[in-house]
VOFINU-426477 format. One line per field, with one value per residue (C-alpha): residue number from 1; residue in one letter; z, x, y. Coordinates in Angstrom, 3 decimals. Last residue first. Layout:
num NUM ...;
residuo A ...;
Z Z ...;
X X ...;
Y Y ...;
//
This chain:
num 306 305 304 303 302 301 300 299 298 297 296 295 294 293 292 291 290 289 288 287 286 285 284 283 282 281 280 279 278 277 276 275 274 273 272 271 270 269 268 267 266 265 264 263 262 261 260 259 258 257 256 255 254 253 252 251 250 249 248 247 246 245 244 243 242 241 240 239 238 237 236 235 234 233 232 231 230 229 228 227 226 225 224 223 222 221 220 219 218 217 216 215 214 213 212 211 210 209 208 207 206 205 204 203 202 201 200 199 198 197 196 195 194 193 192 191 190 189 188 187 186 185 184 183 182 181 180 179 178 177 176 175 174 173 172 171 170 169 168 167 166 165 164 163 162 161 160 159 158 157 156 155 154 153 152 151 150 149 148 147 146 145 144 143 142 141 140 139 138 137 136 135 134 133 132 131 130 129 128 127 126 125 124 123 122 121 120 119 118 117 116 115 114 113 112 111 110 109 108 107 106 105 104 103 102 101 100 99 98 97 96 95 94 93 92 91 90 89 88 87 86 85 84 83 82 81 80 79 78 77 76 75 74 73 72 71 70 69 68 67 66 65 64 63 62 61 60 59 58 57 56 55 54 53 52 51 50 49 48 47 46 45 44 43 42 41 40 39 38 37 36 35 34 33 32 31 30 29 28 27 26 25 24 23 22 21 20 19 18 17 16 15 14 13 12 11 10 9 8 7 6 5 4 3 2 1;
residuo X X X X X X X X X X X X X X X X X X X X X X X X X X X X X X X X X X X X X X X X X X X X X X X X X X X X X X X X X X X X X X X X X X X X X X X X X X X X X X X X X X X X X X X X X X X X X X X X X X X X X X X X X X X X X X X X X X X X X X X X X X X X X X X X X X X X X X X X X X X X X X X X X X X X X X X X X X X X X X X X X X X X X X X X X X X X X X X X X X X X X X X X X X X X X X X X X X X X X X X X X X X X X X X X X X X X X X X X X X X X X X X X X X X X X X X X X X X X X X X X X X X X X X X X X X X X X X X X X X X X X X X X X X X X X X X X X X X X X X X X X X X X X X X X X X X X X X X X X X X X X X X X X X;
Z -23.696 -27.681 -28.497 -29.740 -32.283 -32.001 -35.770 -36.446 -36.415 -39.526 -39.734 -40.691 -41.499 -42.168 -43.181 -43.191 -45.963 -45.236 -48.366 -49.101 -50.681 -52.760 -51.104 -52.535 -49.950 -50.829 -47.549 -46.628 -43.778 -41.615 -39.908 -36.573 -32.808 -33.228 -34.908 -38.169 -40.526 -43.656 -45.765 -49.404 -51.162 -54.059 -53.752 -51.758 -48.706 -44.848 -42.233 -38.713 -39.581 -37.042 -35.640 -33.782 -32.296 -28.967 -27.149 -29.709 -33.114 -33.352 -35.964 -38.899 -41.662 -43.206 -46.461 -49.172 -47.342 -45.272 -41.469 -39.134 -35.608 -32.980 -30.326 -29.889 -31.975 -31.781 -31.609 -34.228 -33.472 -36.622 -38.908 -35.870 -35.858 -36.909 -37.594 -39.675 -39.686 -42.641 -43.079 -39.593 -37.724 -35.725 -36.444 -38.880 -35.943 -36.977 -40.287 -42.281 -42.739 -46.584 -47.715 -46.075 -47.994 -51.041 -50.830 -49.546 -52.659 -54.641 -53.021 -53.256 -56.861 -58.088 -55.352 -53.690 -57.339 -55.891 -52.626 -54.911 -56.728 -52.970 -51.355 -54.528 -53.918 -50.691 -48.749 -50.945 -52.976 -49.488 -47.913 -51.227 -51.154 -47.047 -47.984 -51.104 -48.229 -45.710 -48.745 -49.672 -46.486 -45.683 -49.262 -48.101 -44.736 -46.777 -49.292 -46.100 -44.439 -47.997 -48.317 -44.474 -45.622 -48.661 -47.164 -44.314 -46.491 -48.930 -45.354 -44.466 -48.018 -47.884 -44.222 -45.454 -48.719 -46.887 -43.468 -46.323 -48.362 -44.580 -44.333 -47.469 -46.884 -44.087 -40.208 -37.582 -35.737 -37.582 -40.606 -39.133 -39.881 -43.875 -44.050 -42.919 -45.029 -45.812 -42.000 -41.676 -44.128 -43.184 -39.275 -40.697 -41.990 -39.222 -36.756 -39.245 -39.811 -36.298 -35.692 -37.904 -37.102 -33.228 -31.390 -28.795 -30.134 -30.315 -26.734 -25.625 -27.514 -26.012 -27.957 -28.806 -32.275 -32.771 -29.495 -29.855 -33.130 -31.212 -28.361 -30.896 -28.521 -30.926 -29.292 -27.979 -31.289 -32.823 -30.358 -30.389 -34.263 -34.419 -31.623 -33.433 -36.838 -35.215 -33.682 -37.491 -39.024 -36.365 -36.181 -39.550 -39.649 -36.787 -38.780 -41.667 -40.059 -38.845 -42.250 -43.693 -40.486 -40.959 -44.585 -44.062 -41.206 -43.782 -44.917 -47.154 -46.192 -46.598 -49.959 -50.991 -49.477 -51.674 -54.668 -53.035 -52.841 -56.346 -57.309 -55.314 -56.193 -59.783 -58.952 -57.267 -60.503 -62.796 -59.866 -59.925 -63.695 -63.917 -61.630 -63.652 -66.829 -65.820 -69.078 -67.335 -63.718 -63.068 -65.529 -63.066 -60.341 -60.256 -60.571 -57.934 -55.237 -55.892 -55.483 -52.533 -50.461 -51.491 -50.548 -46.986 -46.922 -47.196 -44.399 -42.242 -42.816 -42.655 -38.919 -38.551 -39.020 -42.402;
X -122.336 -122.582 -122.496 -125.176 -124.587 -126.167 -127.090 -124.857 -126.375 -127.467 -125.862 -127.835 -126.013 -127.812 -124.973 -124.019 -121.921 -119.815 -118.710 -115.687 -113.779 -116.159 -117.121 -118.463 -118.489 -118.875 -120.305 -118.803 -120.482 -119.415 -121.897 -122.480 -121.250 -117.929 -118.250 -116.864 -117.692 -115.921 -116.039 -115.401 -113.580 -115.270 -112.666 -111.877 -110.301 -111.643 -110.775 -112.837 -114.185 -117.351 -118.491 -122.203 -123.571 -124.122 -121.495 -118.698 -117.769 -113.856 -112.163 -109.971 -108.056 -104.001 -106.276 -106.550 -110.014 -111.360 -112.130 -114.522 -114.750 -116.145 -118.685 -122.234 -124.681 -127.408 -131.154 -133.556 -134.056 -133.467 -131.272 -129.299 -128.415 -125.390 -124.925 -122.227 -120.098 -118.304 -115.917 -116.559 -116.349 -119.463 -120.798 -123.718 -125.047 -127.927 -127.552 -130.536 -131.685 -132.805 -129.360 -129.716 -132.875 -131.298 -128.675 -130.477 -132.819 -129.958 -128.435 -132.362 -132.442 -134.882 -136.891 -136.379 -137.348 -140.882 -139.383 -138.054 -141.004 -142.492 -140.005 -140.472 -144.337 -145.900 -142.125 -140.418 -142.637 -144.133 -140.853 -139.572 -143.265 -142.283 -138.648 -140.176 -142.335 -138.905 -137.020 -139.127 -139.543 -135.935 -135.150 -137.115 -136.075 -132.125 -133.297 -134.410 -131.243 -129.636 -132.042 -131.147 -127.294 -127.187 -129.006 -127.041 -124.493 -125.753 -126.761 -122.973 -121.754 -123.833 -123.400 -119.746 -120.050 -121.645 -118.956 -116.391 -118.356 -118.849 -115.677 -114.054 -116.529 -114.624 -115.245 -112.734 -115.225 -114.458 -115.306 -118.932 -120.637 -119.691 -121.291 -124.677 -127.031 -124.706 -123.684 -127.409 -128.294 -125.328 -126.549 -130.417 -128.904 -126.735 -129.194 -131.495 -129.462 -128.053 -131.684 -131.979 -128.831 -129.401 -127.711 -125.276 -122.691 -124.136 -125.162 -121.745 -120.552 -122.976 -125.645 -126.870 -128.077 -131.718 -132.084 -129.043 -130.486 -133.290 -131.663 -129.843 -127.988 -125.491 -122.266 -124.038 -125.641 -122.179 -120.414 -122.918 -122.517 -118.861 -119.462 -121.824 -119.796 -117.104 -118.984 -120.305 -116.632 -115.933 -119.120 -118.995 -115.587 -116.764 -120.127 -117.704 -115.982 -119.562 -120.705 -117.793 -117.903 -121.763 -121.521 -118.394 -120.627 -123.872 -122.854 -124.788 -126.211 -129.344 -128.979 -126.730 -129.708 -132.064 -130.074 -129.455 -133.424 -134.057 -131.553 -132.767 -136.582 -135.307 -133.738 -136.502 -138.819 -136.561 -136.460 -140.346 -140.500 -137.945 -139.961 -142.685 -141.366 -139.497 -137.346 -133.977 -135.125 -131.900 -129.856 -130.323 -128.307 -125.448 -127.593 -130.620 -127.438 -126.137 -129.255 -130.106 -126.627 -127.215 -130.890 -129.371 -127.158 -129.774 -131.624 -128.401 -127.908 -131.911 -131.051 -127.817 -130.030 -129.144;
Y -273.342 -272.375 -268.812 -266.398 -263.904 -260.706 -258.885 -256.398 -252.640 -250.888 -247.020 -244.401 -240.955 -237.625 -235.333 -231.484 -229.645 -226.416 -225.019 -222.733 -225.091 -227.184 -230.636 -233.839 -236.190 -240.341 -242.502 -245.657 -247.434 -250.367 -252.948 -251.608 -252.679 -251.997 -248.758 -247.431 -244.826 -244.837 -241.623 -241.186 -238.429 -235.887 -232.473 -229.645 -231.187 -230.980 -229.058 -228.648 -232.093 -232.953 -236.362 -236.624 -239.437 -237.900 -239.781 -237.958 -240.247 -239.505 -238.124 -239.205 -237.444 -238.731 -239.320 -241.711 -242.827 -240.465 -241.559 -241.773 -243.463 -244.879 -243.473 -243.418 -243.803 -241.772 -243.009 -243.807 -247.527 -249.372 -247.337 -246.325 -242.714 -240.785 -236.670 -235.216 -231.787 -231.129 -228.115 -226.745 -223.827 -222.421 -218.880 -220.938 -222.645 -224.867 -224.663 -224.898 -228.565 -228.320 -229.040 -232.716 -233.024 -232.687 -235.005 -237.541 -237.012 -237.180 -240.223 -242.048 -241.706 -244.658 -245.351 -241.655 -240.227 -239.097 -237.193 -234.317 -233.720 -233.553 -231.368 -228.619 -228.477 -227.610 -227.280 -225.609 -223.091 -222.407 -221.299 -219.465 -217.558 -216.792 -215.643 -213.788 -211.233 -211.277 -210.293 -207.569 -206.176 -206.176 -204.867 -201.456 -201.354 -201.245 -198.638 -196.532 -196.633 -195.891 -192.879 -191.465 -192.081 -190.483 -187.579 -186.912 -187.080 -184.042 -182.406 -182.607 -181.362 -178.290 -177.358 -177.616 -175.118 -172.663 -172.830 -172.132 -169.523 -167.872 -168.178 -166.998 -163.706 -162.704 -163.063 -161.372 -159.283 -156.049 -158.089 -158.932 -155.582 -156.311 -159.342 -158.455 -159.871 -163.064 -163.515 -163.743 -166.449 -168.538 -168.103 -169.382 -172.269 -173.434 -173.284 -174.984 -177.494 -178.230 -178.331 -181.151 -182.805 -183.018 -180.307 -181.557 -179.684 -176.305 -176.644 -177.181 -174.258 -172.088 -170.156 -167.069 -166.583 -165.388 -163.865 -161.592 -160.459 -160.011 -158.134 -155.732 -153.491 -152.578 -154.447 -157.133 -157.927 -157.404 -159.394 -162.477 -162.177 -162.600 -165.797 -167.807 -166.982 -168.102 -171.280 -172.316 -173.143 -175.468 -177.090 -177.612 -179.621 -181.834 -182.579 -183.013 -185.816 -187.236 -187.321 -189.028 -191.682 -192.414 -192.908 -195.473 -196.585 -197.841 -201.174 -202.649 -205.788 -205.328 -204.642 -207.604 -209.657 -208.944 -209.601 -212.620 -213.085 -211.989 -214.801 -216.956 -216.621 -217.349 -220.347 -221.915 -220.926 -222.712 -225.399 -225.808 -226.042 -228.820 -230.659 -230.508 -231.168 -234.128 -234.673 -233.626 -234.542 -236.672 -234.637 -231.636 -233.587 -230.770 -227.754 -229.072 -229.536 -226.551 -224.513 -226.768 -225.901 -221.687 -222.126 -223.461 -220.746 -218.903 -219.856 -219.357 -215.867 -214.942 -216.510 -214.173 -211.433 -209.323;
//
């Protein structure tokens, strides 16, 4: 799955919780409770989705390639046995049929290796009994059988679960776009109705709809700061967690991050000279990374006598 796709779902993963915690909020809102029935069930077929994507498809590669190996060995003999025998009898078109280099047999692609293969099994067969003076039995050519056998069955397995995965990619990318519209024409504004009454959840919630802008990054919480009045970042101080030995440092963009943070509910304070100080309650589960929208009010100017 594209590391975009990656991050979008994390976000649905942040809402989903979000929407599962808070559900006694919107308990006897009909509507609202209809929207995230139908949320959740877009996530599940998306995750679902998503698993197939992501199925890895080298352990299939590797098998097949380790039998390709094995094949090729088997095959050559018989290359060379019947090489001799057409040499050996004059038989140009037998000669015809079956000449090739080792080198050339190699780079074969796996069709043609197929048919090469194929038609060689189907000759050694018919004439069996003109290739024991050249060193082939029966055993082999039930051996080289049996492997052209298990590399197309591989071949196979791989080609389909290639195709499985195009498959989900199309599917995912056509519920990505009804998940899109189901959030943003309809789900947003349920949401956006209790922000009188329930403005932490609807915080919340909007906070998980910002997908991640760098999902490779590390960090446990990660939190952004603006000025309730003016918009812009504020710049430096500090924030802490209260009962615990954790603190950073606001950065000049307005920006603090927590490369570790505890499992748990704990409450931040957030403190800058020039701002009244904020304390801000994080709910975390271990794996999670959570993202905040801070605004902090600034103090009012005090004037001083001459």
């Amino acid at each position: 799955m594209k590391t975009n796709d990656k991050k979008w779902m994390s976000s649905i993963s942040e809402i989903s919780r979000v929407l599962d915690e808070e559900a006694h909020i919107y308990e006897t809102d009909e509507a609202t409770k209809s929207l995230t029935h139908i949320f959740s069930g877009y996530k599940i077929q998306l995750s679902t989705l998503a698993y197939k994507m992501d199925q890895p498809t080298e352990w299939l590669t590797r098998d097949k390639n380790e039998i390709k190996v094995s094949l090729l060995n088997l095959i050559y003999p018989l290359s060379v046995a019947f090489i001799r025998l057409a040499n050996s009898t004059g038989d140009e078109l037998l000669l015809d049929q079956v000449k090739i280099s080792k080198g050339k047999l190699s780079s074969l692609n796996e069709t043609d290796l197929h048919i090469y293969a194929d038609k060689l099994i189907g000759l050694s067969k018919a004439r069996k009994a003109e290739l024991v003076v050249f060193g082939i039995s029966e055993e082999m050519i039930t051996a080289c059988e049996t492997e052209l056998n298990s590399f197309e069955q591989k071949r196979i397995e791989r080609l389909m679960l290639v195709d499985d995965k195009k498959v989900a990619g199309v599917e995912f990318n056509k519920l990505k776009t009804k998940m899109k519209y189901l959030l943003k024409q309809e789900l947003d504004w349920s949401i956006e109705s209790y922000r009188n009454t329930q403005p932490d959840f609807v915080n919340h919630y909007f906070t998980a709809r910002q997908v991640p802008a760098a999902i490779h990054r590390h960090y446990d919480v990660l939190g952004y700061i603006t000025d309730e009045v003016s918009g812009k970042p504020i710049s430096l101080g500090q924030v802490s967690v209260e009962g615990q030995d954790l603190s950073v440092k606001i950065t000049a963009n307005g920006t603090f991050r927590f490369k570790s943070f505890p499992e748990g509910e704990f409450r931040l304070k957030i403190e800058n000279m020039g701002y009244n100080t904020l304390f801000v309650s994080v709910r975390r589960y271990a794996s999670e990374h959570r993202k905040l929208h801070l605004k902090m009010m600034p103090k009012p100017l005090v004037a001083f006598a001459k």
